[in-house]
N, C-alpha and C positions, 0 to 999 in steps of 0.2 A: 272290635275283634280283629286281633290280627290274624292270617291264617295262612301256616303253611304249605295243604296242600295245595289251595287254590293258584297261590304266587310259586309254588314248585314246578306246577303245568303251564305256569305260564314261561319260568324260564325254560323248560323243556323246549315248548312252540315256538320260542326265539332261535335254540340254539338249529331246530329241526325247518325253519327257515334260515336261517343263517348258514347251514350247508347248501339248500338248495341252491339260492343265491350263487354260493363258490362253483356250486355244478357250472351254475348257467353261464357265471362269470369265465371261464375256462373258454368260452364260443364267442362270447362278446361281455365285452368291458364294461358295459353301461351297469349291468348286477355288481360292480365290484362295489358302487358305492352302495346298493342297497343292502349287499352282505357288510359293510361296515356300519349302517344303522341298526341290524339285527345283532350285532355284535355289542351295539352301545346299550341297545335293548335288556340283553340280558345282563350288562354287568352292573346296570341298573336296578334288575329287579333283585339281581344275589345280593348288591347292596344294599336291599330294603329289609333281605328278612338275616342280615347280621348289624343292621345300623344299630347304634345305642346313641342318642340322645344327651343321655345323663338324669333323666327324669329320677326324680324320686319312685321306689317300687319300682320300675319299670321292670321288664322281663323277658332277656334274650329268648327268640325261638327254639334255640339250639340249646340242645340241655349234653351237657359233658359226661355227665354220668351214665345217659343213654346211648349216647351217639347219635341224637335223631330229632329231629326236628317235630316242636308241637304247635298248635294255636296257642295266643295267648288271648285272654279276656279282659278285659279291662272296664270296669262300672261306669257307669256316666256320671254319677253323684261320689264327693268324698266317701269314704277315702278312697281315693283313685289309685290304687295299688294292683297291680296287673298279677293276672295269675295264669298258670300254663295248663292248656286243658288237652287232656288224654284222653282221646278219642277211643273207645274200647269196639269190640263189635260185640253188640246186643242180642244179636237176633239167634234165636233157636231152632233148629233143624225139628220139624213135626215129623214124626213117622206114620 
């Protein structure tokens, strides 16, 4: 399973130390290079959930019709053909 939200928070927590970083680097220099690893951080992770491979089936995150990013799922056993899963919400308000 590939999964959206989970790598969305994580480049969030990059990008949200990678300011910190720049704060601190402003006072002393030794944060600059840490803010240039949280920076390699995240363009790492945004490049994981638009990488394409070229697999057969395979299945961008990013669906164009939506604008929005979903999990994809993918079987362990043929056919390994990946599919985007819509996370809806379930749950019903009890009065």
């Amino acid at each position: 399973m590939r999964q959206a939200d989970g790598t969305g928070w994580m480049g969030f927590y990059a990008l949200t130390m990678l300011n910190i970083a720049l704060e601190l680097a402003k006072h002393n220099s030794v944060y600059e290079d840490i803010a240039s690893k949280f920076f390699e951080h995240f363009l790492f992770i945004s490049d994981a959930m638009t990488f394409h491979n070229g697999e057969q089936g395979e299945v961008s995150l990013w669906n164009d019709e939506t604008g929005f990013y979903f999990d994809a799922v993918r079987p362990p056993l043929p056919p390994s053909s990946s599919r985007r899963a819509s996370v809806a919400d379930t749950t019903s308000s009890s009065s």
